[in-house]
N, C-alpha and C positions, 0 to 999 in steps of 0.2 A: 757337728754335722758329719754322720754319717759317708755321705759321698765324697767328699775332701779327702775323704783318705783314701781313695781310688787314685788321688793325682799326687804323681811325686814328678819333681822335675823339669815341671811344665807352665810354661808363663801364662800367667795367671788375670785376668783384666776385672779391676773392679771395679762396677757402675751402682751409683746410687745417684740419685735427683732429690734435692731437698724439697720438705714438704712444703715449707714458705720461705720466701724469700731472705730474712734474718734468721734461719737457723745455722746454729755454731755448729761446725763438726770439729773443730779446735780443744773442744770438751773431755774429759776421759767419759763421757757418757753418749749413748745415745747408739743409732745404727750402724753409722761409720764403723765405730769403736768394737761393738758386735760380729761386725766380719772381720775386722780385724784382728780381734781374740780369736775368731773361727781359723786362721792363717797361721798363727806365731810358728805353728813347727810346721810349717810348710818350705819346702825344700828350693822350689822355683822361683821364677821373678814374677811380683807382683807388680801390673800397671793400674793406678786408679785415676777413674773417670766419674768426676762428682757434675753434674749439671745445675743451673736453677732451675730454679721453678718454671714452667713451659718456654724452656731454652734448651732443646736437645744436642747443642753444638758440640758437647762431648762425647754423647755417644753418635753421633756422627762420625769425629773423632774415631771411637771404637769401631765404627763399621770399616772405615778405613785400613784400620791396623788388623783385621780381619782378613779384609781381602785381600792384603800381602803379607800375609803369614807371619804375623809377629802374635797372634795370641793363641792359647791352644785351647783355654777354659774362661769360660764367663761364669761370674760369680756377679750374681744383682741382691739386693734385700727383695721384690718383690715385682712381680712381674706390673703388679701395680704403678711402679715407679714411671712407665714404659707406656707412655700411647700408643693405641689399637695400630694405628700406621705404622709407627717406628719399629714396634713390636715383629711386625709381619718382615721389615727388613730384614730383622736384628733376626728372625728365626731363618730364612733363606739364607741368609749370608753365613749363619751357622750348620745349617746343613750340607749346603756347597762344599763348603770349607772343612767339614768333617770338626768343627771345634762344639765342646759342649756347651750348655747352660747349668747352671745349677742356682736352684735359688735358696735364701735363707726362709721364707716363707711357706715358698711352695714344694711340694716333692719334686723331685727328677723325674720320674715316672709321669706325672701331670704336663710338667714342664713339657717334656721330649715329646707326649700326646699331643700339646699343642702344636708343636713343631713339626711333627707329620700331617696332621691336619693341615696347615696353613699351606705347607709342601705340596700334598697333594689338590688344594685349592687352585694354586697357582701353575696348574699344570695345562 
């Protein structure tokens, strides 16, 4: 991923939500594992935030550590992962906060689109 290498330095928070309720991220396989190869030379401290299945209590969690300044980048597999609600948090709380998003899925360019958009909805 292209954009990861914009970030040196800089603590890093990764959210994934599993797709059913018994998926192993414990695996060397799968999307956990994908962002995490995406990271190895990555320089800063990584926080991960795995959820269940329609249990947002960790990125909850994330919005938290957002608002006081412990994370500087969001790193998701897919904006998918993220209800329409939590979404629109998680993009205000990252715009405030001046911290990015970046997805494995989706471009930065899209992503950020969305994030202004929603920005300027809630205005």
């Amino acid at each position: 991923m292209e954009t990861l290498n914009m970030i040196t330095d800089k603590t890093i928070a990764l959210y994934i939500r599993k797709e059913h309720n018994g998926e192993n991220f414990s695996t060397g396989y799968g999307r956990l594992q994908w962002l995490r190869y995406e990271l190895e030379e990555h320089e800063g401290r990584i926080k991960t935030f795995i959820d269940d299945t329609n249990e947002p209590l960790k990125l909850a969690r994330l919005l938290e550590e957002i608002l006081i300044g412990n994370i500087d980048v969001v790193l998701i597999w897919s904006i998918e992962d993220i209800d329409e609600y939590m979404f629109k948090h998680l993009a205000l709380q990252c715009k405030e906060k001046k911290v990015s998003i970046i997805s494995f899925c989706e471009s930065y360019e899209w992503i950020n689109e969305q994030v202004e958009i929603i920005a300027e909805k809630s205005k």
